[in-house]
Kinemage of the C-alpha trace (Angstrom):
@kinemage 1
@onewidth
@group {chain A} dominant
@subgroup {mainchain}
@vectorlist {calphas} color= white
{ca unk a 1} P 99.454 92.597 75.188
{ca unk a 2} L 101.704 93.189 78.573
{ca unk a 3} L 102.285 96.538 79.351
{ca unk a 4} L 105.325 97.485 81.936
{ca unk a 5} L 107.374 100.759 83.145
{ca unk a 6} L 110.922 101.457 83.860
{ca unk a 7} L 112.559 104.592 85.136
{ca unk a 8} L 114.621 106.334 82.743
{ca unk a 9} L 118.011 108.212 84.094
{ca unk a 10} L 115.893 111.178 84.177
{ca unk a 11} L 113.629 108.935 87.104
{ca unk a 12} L 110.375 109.575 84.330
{ca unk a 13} L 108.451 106.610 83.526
{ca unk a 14} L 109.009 104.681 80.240
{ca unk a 15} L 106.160 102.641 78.905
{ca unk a 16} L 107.183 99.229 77.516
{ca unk a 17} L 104.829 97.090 75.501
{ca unk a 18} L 105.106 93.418 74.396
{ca unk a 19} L 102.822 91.139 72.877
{ca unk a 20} L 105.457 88.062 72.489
{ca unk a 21} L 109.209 87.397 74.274
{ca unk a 22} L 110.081 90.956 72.406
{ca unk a 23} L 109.528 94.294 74.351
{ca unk a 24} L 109.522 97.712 72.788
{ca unk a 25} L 109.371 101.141 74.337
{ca unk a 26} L 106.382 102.689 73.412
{ca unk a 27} L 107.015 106.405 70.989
{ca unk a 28} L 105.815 108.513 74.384
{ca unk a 29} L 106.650 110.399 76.907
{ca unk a 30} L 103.636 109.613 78.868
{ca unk a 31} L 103.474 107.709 82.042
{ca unk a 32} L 100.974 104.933 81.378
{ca unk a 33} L 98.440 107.015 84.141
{ca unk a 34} L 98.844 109.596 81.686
{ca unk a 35} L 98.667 108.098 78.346
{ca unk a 36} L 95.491 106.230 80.210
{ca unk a 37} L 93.476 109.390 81.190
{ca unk a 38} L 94.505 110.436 77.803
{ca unk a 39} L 93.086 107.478 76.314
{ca unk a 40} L 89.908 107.398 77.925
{ca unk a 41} L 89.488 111.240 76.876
{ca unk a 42} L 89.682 110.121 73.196
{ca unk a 43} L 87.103 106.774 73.565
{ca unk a 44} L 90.281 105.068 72.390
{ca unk a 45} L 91.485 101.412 73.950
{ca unk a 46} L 95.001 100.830 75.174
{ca unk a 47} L 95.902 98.385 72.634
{ca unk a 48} L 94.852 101.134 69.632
{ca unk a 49} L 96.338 104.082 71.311
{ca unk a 50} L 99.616 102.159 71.312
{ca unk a 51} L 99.404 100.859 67.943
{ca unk a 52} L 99.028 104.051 66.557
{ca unk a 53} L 101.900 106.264 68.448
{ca unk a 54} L 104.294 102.940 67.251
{ca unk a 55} L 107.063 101.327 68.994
{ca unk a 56} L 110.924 102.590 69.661
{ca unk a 57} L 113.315 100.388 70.686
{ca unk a 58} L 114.221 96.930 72.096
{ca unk a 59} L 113.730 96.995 75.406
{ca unk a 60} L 116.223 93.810 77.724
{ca unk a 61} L 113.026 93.680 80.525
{ca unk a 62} L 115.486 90.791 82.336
{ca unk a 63} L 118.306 93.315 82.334
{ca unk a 64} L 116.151 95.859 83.929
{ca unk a 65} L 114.211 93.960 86.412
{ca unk a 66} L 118.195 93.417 87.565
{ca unk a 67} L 118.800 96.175 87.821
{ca unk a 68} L 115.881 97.705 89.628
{ca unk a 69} L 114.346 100.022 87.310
{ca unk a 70} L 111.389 98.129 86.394
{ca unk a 71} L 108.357 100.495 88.348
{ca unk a 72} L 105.056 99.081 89.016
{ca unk a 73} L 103.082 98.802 85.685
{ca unk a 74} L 101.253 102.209 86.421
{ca unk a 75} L 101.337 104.525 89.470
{ca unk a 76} L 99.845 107.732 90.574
{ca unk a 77} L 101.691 110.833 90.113
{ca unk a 78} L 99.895 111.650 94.039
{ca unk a 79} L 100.772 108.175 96.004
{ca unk a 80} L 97.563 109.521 98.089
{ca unk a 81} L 95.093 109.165 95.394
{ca unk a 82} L 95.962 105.206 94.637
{ca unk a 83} L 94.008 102.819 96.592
{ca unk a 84} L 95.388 99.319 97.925
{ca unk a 85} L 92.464 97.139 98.520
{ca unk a 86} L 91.192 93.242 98.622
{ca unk a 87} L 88.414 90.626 99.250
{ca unk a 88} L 89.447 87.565 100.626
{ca unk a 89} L 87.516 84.109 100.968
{ca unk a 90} L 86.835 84.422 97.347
{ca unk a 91} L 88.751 81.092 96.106
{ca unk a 92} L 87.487 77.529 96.342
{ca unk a 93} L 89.930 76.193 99.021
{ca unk a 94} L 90.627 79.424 100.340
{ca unk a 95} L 88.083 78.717 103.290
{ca unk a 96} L 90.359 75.907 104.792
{ca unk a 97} L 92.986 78.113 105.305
{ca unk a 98} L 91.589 80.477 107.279
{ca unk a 99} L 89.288 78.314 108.937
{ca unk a 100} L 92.369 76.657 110.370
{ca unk a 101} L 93.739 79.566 111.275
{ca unk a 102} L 90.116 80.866 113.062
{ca unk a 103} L 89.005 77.754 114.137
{ca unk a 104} L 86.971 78.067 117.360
{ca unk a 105} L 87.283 75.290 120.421
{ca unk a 106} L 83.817 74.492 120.347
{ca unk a 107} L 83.664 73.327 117.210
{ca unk a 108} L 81.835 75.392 116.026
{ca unk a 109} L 81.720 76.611 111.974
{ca unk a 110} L 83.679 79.540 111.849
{ca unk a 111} L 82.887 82.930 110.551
{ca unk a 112} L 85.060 82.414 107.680
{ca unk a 113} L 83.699 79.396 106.849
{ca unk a 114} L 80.318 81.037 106.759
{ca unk a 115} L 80.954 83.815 104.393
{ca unk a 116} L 82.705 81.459 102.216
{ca unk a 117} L 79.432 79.074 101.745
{ca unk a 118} L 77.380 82.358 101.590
{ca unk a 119} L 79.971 83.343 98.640
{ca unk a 120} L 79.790 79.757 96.567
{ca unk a 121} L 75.860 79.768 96.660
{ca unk a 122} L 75.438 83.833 95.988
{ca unk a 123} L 79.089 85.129 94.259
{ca unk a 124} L 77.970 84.160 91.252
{ca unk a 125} L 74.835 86.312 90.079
{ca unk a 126} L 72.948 86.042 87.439
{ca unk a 127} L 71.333 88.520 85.043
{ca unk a 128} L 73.527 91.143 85.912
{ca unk a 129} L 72.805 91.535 89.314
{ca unk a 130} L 74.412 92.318 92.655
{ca unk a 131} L 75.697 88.924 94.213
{ca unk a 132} L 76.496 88.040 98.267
{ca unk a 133} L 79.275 90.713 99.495
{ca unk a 134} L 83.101 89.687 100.167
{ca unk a 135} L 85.129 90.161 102.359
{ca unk a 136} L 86.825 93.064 101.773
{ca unk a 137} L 89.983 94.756 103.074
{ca unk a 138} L 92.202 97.866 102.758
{ca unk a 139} L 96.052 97.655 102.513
{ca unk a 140} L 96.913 101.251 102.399
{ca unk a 141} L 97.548 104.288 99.478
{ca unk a 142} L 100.653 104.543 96.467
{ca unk a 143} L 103.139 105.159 99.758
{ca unk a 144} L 102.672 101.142 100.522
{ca unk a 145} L 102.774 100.038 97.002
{ca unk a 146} L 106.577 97.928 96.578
{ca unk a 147} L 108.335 98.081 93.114
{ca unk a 148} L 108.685 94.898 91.230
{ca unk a 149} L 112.554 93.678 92.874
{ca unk a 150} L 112.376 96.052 96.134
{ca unk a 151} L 112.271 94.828 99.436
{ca unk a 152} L 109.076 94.079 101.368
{ca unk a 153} L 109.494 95.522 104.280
{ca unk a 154} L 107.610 94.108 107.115
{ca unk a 155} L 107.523 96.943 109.925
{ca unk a 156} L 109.242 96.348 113.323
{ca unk a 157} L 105.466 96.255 115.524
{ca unk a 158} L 104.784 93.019 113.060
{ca unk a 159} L 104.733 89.463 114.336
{ca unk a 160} L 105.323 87.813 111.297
{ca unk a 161} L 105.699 88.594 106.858
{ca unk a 162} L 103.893 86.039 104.610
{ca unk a 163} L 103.343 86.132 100.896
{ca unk a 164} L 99.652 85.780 99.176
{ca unk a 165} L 100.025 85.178 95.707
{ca unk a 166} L 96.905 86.685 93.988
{ca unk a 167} L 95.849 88.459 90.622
{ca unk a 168} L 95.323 92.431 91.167
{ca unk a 169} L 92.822 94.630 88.915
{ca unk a 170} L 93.743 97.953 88.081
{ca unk a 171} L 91.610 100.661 87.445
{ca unk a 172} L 91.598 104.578 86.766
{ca unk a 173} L 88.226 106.754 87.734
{ca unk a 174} L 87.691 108.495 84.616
{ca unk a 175} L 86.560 112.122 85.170
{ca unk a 176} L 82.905 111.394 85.246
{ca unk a 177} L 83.038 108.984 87.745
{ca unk a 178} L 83.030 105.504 85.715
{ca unk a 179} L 86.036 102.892 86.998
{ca unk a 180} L 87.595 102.140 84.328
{ca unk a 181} L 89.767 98.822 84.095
{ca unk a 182} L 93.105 99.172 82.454
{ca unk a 183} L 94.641 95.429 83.262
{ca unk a 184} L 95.740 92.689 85.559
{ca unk a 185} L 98.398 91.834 87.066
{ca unk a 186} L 100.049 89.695 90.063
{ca unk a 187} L 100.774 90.866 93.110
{ca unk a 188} L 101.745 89.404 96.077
{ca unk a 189} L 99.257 90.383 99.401
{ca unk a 190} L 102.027 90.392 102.090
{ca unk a 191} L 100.627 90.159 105.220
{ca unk a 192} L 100.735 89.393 109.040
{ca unk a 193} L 99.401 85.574 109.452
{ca unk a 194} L 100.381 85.285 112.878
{ca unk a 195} L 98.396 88.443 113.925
{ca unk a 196} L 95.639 86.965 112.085
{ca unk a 197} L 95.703 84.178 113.571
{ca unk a 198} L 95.939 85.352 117.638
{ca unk a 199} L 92.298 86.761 116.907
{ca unk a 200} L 90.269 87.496 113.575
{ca unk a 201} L 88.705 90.825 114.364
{ca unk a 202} L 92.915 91.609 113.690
{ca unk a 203} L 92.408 90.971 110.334
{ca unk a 204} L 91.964 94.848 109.571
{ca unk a 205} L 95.477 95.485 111.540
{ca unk a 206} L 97.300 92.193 109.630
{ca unk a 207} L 96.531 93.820 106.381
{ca unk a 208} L 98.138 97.514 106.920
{ca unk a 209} L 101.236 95.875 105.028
{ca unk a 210} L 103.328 97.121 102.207
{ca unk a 211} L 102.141 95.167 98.744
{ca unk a 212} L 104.007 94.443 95.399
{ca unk a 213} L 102.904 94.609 91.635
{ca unk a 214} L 103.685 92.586 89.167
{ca unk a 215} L 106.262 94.093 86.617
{ca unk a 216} L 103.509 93.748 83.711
{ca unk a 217} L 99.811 94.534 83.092
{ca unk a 218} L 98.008 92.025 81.039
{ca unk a 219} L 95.201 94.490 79.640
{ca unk a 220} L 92.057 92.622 77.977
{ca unk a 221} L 90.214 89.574 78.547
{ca unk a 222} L 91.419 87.774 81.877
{ca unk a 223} L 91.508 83.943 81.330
{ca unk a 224} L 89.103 81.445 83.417
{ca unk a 225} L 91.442 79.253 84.609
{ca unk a 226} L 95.298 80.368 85.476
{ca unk a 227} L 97.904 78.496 87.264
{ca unk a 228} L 100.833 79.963 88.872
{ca unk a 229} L 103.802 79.210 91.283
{ca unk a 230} L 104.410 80.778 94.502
{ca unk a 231} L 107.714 80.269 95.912
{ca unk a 232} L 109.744 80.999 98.820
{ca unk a 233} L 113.906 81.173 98.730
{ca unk a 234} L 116.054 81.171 101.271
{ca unk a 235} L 119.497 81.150 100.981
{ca unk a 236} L 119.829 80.191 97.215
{ca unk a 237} L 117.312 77.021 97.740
{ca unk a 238} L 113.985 76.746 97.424
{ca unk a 239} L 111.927 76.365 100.867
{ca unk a 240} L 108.196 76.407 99.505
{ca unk a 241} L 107.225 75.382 96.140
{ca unk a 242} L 102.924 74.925 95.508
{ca unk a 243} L 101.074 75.824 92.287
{ca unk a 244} L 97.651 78.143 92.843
{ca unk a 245} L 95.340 78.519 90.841
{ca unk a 246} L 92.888 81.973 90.073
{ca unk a 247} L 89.972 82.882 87.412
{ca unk a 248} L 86.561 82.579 87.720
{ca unk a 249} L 86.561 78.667 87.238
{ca unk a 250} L 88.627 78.753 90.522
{ca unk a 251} L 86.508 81.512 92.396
{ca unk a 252} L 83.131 81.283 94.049
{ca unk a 253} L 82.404 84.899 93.471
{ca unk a 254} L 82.707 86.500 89.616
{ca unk a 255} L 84.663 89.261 89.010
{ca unk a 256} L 81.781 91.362 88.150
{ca unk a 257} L 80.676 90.822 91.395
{ca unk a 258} L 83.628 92.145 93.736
{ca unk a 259} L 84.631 94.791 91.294
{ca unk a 260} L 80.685 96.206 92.462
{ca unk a 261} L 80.775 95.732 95.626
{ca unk a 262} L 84.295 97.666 96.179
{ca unk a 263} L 83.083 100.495 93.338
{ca unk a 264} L 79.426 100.617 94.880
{ca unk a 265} L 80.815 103.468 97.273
{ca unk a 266} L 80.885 106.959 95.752
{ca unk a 267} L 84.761 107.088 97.823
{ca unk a 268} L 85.855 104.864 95.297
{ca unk a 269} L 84.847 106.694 92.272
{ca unk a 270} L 86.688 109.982 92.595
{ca unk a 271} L 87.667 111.257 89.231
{ca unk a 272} L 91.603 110.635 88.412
{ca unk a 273} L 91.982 108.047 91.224
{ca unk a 274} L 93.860 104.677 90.729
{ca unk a 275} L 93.138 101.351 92.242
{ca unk a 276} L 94.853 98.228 92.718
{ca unk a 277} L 91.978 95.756 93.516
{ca unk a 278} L 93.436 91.928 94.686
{ca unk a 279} L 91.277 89.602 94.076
{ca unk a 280} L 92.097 86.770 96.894
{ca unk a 281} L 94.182 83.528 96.961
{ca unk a 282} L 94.173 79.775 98.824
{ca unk a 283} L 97.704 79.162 98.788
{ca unk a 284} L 99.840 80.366 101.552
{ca unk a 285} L 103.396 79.240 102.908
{ca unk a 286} L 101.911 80.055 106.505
{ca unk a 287} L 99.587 77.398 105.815
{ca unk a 288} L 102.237 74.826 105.224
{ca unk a 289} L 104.133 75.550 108.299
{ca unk a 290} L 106.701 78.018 106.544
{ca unk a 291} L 108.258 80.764 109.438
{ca unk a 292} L 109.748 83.267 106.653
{ca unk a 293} L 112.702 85.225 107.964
{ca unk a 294} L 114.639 88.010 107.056
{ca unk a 295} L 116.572 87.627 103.337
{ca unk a 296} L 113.781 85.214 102.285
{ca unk a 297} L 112.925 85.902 98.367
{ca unk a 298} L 109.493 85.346 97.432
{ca unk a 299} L 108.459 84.795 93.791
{ca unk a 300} L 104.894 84.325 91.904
{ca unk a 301} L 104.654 83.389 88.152
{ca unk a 302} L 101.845 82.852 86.084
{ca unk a 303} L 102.070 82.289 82.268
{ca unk a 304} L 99.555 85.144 81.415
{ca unk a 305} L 101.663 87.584 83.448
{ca unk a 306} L 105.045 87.997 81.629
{ca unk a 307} L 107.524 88.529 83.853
{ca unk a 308} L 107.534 86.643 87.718
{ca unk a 309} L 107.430 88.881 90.745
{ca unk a 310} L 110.020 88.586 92.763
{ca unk a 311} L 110.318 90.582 96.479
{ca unk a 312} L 112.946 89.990 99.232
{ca unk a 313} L 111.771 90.345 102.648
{ca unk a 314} L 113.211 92.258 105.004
{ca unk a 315} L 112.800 92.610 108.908
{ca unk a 316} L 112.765 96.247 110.993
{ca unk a 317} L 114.417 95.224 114.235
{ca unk a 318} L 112.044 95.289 116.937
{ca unk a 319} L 112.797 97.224 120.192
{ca unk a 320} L 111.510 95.353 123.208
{ca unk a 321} L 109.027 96.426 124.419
{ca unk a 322} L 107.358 98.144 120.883
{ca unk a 323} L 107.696 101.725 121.748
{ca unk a 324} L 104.921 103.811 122.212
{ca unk a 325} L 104.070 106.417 118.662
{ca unk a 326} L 104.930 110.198 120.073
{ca unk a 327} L 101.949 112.797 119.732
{ca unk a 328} L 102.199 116.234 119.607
{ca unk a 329} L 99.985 118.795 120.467
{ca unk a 330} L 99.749 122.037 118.480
């Protein structure tokens, strides 16, 4: 089942289910954070609580997504208590990438490369215990998170905006504590290669992006092997085209393994939060050369998903030289 939101002419959330090409809207007036807490309340799954409040009508999900009113798949009702985080390195052929883009002049192996080996021989646990850790990142809170169709903005400090197709998991803190996973979904990971790439320790700073959700949230099993598209338009034409491919059978950590190591930390079970985990990719248009400018669209499909994600990016203009932030003193 695919679960999405759009914003009624009222601006409240309308859930929208699907479970072929048809979409319905859901007989609620519940946001799906709402009909979630709700759910997990009861003991009742998603799929059940759905079935049994029925479906309205025909939803046009292409006609929306025009229009702008698809939202993200679920939000916060406080943007400050969702969480935009990531591990990276976590895909077979990810390591290349940003080897290449860390690679020392001695020769040496680089750190990257290292915690990817120490990943493919120790992601994978067994017996239900705690693997190697990640890599892991932050992004940002709810005020970061970009609606399916709305512009990634890249801010006007950056040196560069790059896609990073990848498959998010989202997850509510129910109240005593537990994470609870609702779904998946794509997203696309914008970040600042070029930063990256001056000096790793600027990871942290290339990730304080904005980040977009898929339009719809694939809740149960996740399959082991997906292929997607990423894509990059400019002007009407395509400039990038390359398949990637995500799931375990692609990954050298398991899921079970990263969702511990970002839960493990009593911050990230706070009753009532929401999370948007990403899970990594090893496909970028940086890689390939691409220099993405202003107006460039950037889509990512994959079949599980439903609908493809589809962001425009879009430039602040940079003052010369970046002006200094203003603090005041009380």
């Amino acid at each position: 089942m695919l679960l999405s939101q759009f914003s009624r002419v009222d601006g409240t959330p309308q859930i929208v289910a699907r479970d072929g090409p048809e979409a319905y809207e859901v007989k609620t007036d519940l946001s799906l954070y709402a009909l979630a807490m709700e759910c997990i309340e009861m003991g009742q799954g998603l799929r059940d609580r759905i079935a049994s409040l029925g479906m309205g009508v025909a939803v046009d999900l292409d006609a929306l997504y025009a229009k702008r009113r698809l939202l993200p798949p679920v939000t916060h009702p406080d943007p400050a208590h969702l969480h935009l985080t990531g591990t990276g390195l976590t895909h077979l052929g990810s390591a290349s990438t940003r080897a290449d883009m860390h690679k020392k002049t001695t020769g040496d192996e680089t750190d990257s490369m290292k915690m990817f080996r120490m990943g493919v021989e120790g992601g994978k646990p067994a017996n239900g215990t705690a693997g190697v850790q990640p890599e892991w990142f932050y992004k940002g809170n709810g005020t970061v998170l970009t609606f399916p169709g709305a512009p990634l903005v890249s801010p006007d400090f950056a040196e560069d905006g790059g896609e990073e197709p990848e498959i998010a998991g989202i997850y509510l803190i129910a109240p005593d504590g537990t994470p609870v996973r609702l779904g998946w979904a794509l997203a696309n990971e914008f970040s600042d290669h070029v930063m990256e790439r001056r000096n790793y320790l600027y990871l942290a700073h290339s990730k304080l992006r904005p980040a977009a959700l898929g339009p719809e949230l694939l809740i149960g099993d996740l399959p082991d092997h997906i292929e997607g598209t990423s894509r990059v338009y400019r002007d009407g034409k395509v400039l990038f085209e390359k398949p990637f491919l995500s799931g375990e059978a692609n990954m050298s950590h398991s899921f079970a393994n990263l969702e511990h190591h970002h839960f493990k930390y009593p911050l990230f079970r706070q009753p009532g939060d929401l999370h948007i985990h990403m899970f990594g990719t090893a496909t970028l248009s940086f890689a390939e050369g691409v220099q993405t400018r202003d107006g460039d669209i950037f889509e990512i499909e994959a079949t599980p998903f439903g609908l493809p994600l589809r962001n425009q990016l879009a430039f602040t203009p940079l003052g010369k030289p970046e002006p200094c932030t203003e603090i005041r003193s009380l």
